[in-house]
N, C-alpha and C positions, 0 to 999 in steps of 0.2 A: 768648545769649538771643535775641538777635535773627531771627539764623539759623534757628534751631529755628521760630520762628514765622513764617518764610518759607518753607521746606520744608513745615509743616503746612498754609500757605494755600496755597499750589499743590498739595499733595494734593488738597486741597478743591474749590478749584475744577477741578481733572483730574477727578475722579472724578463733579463735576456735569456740567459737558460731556458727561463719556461716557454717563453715564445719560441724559442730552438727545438726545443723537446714537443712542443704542442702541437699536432698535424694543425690545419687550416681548413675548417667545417665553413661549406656552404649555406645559407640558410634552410635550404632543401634536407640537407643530411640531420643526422642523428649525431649527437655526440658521442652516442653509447653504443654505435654500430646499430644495425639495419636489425627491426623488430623483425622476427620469424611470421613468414605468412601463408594463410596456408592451414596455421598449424590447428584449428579447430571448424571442422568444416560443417559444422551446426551455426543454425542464424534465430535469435528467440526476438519474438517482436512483438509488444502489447499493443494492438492493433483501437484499442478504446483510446478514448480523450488523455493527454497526457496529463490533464487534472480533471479529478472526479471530485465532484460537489455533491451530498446526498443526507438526508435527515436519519436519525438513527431508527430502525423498525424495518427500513426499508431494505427490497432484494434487490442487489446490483447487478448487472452481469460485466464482468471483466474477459474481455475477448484478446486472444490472441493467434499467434503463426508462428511453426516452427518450420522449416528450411534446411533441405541437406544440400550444402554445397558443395556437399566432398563426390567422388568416384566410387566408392562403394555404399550400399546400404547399412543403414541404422537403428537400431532398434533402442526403446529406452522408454524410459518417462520424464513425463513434463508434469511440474506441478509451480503451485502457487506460494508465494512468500507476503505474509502481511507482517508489517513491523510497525508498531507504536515510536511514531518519531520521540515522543516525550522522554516515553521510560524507558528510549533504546532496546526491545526485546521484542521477539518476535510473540503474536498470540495465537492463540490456540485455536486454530481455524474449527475443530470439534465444536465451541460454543458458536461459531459463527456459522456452521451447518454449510459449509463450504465439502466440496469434495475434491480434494486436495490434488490429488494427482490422478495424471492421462495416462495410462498406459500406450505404447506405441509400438507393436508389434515389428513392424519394419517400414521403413521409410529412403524409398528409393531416392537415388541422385535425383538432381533439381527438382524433387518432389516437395511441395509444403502441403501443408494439414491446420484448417481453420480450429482454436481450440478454444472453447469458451467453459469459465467459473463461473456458478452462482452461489452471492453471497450477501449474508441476511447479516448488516449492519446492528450488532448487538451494543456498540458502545461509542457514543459521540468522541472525536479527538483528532488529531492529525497522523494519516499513516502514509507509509510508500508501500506498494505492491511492486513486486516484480514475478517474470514467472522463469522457471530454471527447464535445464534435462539435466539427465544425466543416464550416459548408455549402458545399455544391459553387461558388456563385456570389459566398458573400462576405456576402449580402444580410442574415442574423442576425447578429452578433457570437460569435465560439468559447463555448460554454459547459462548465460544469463543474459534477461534484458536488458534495457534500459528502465530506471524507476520511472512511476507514476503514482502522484500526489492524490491523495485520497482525503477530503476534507467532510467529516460527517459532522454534521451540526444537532445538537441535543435537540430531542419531540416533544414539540410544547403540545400538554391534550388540555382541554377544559375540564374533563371527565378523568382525570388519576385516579386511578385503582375501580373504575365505574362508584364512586362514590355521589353523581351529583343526583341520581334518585333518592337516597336516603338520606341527603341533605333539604331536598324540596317536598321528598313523600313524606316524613314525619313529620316535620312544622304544621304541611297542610292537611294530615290525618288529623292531630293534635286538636286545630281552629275546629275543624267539624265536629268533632266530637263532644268538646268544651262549649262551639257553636248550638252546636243540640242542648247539649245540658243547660243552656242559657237560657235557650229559648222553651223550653219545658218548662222549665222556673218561671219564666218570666209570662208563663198562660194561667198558671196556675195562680199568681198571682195578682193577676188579670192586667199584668204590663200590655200582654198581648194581646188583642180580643180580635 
């Protein structure tokens, strides 16, 4: 019994202290004090469908906008990021004949710049694109979009590998041929007259 009533008062007074000690946050504030703002004055924005649906063979174009919100000019590139949600890793946009990144010579205050990837969907799966900068001198921090769901669905052909000629052409070489020889035999024999 005793016990139990020495764990309950040091609950108590734990939990006064902390509320003594604890400033009193509004729902509006931060607990962690006020984020820095401001502090990246690049805006990257994948201006395409925030989910892409597409079969695999096919050329996508993934569009977007980059924004300098800051007071001086910026220069950098922007490029593209595709990730394999599965196996967690990014691929190698080289097989996807993508060209990776924009260069951006300078980019005036409230200036934006439309920027669009084309990219040849080489492998069915679920991915995120995002697209980045990052400036020539360092002076901004690397920015990034928002993801966008990319869902390629594997290409069903009738025709794999153009095999259905040599599937229908030899059978039906084969009958004519065998067809002839039949029927030659079969004059000669006077089946046929």
């Amino acid at each position: 019994m005793r016990l139990s009533i020495k764990i309950t008062v040091t609950s108590l007074l734990s939990l006064l202290l902390f509320s003594i000690l604890m400033p009193i946050h509004s729902p509006d504030q931060s607990v962690f004090g006020e984020l820095p703002t401001g502090s990246n004055p690049i805006k990257m924005e994948i201006t395409s469908s925030s989910n892409i649906h597409a079969i695999a063979g096919q050329i996508i174009t993934v569009n977007g906008t980059i924004t300098n919100l800051g007071s001086s000019p910026v220069g950098g590139i922007a490029y593209i990021s595709i990730i394999d949600v599965k196996g967690k890793i990014p691929i190698d946009l080289e097989d996807w004949s993508a060209h990776k990144g924009i260069a951006i010579d300078s980019l005036a205050p409230g200036q934006s710049i439309p920027m669009e990837w084309h990219v040849r969907l080489v492998k069915d799966g679920s991915y995120t694109v995002v697209i980045l900068f990052s400036s020539n001198d360092g002076s901004t921090p690397p920015t990034s979009s928002v993801k966008t769901f990319l869902e390629v669905s594997p290409k069903h052909s009738l025709n794999p590998g153009n095999v259905l000629p040599v599937v229908f052409g030899v059978p039906a070489l084969l009958m004519t041929i065998l067809g002839a020889i039949n029927y030659g035999r079969g004059r000669k024999m006077g089946v046929y007259r």
